[in-house]
N, C-alpha and C positions, 0 to 999 in steps of 0.2 A: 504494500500500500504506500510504504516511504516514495518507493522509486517509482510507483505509477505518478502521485503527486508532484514530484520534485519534476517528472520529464513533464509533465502535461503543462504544466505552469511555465516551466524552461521552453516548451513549445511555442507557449502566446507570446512572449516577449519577446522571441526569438521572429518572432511573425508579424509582428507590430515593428521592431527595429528596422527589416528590410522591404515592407514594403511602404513606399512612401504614401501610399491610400491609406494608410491603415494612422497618420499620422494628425488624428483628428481628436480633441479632447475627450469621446467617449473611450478610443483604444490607449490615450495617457494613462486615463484612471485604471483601466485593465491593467494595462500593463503592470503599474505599482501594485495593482491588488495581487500580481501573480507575483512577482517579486516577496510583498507582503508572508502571500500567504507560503514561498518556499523559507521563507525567513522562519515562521511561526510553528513550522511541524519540523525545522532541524533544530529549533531550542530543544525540542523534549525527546524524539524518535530515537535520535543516535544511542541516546542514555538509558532510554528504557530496553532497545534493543541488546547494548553492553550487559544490561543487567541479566535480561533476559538468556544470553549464553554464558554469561559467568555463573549464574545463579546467585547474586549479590542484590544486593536491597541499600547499599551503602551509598551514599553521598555527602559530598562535605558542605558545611553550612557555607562556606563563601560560594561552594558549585550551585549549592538548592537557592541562595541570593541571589545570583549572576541566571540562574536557568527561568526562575521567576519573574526579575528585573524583562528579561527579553518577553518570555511569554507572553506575557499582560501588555507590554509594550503593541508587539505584532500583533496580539490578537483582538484587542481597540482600534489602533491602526486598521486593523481590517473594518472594524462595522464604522467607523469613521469615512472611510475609503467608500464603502457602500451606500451609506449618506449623501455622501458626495458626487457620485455616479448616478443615484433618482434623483438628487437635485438635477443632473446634467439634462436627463431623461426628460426631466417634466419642462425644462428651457426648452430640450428639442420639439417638444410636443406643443407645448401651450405658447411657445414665441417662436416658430419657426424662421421667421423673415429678420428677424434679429439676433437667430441662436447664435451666430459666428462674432459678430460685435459683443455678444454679452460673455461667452465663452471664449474671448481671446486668450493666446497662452498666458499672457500674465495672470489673468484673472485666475488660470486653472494651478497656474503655479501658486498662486497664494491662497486657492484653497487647499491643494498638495499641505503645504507646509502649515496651513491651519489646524489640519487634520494632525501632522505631529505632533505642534506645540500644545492641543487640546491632549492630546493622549499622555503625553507628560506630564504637564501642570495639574490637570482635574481629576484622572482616572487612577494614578498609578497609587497613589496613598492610598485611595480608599477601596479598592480593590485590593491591595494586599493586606488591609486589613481584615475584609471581607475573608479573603482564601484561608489565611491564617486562622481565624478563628472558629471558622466553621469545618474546617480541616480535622479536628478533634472528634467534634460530634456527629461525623456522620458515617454510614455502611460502609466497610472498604469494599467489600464485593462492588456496589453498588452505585458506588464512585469511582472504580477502576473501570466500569462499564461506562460510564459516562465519560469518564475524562477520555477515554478512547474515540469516543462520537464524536465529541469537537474538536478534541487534537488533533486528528489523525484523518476519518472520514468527512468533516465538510469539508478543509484544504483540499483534500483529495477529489470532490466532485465540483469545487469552483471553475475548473477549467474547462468541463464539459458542459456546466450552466450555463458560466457567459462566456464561453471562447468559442469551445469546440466546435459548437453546436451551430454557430456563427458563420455562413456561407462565406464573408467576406475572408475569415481568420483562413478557411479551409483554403481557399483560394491561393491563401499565400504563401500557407505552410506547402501545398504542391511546387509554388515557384522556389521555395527556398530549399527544399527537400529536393 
């Protein structure tokens, strides 16, 4: 599942950089969301799979600080990124004759980096507060289930929702392929 995700994602990007059609504000925010989301399932994948063939359950507190630091990071980042992409959507839709003026690159780049300085500044305290404390009381079974669902399985099917699936992405991935 690591390597379907990490290729699928590495595919859009890979597909958006070479074709210059594809170099319009809705395939920027793609792009970052694939970027994103290969960022968000190597915070955790690589470690849990190590554990998984050692048979260890070990991590050191600066590793579980530095592995959480990223995850929360990338994985706001992503619904931030998502935000920002139905904002795109609903300009394409409901202003068409103005969408390119009002989504000029700069505008798309300062919502880019709106999206990270929001994910920083507002999410990342209270969220780790949040994980940490409820981290104690609840099912391991049950939370090992879940953490797997969004770790691992949404990253894994973002590129087949908004890329793959995408006549124009396909197109390009054939010319670049």
């Amino acid at each position: 599942m690591y390597l379907v995700t990490f290729t699928g994602n590495l595919l859009i990007i890979l597909a958006i950089v070479t074709d210059s059609r594809l170099h319009t504000p809705m395939y920027f925010f793609l792009s970052n969301l694939s970027f994103s989301d290969m960022c968000f399932i190597s915070t955790t994948v690589p470690k849990m799979l190590l554990n998984i063939q050692t048979q260890s359950k070990v991590i050191t507190y600066e590793g579980c600080l530095s592995q959480m630091y990223f995850f929360m990071l990338f994985g706001v980042f992503d619904n931030f990124l998502l935000t920002v992409m139905a904002y795109d959507r609903f300009v394409a839709i409901c202003h068409p004759l103005h969408y390119m003026v009002i989504m000029n690159p700069k505008f798309c780049g300062i919502l880019l980096l709106g999206s990270w300085v929001s994910v920083v500044s507002l999410f990342y305290g209270t969220g780790l507060g949040v994980y940490l404390s409820s981290a104690a009381s609840q099912n391991s079974r049950a939370s090992a289930i879940a953490s797997v669902m969004y770790t691992v399985v949404t990253p894994m099917l973002n590129p087949f929702i908004y890329g793959l699936r995408n006549r124009d992405i396909k197109e390009a991935l054939r010319k670049a392929l």
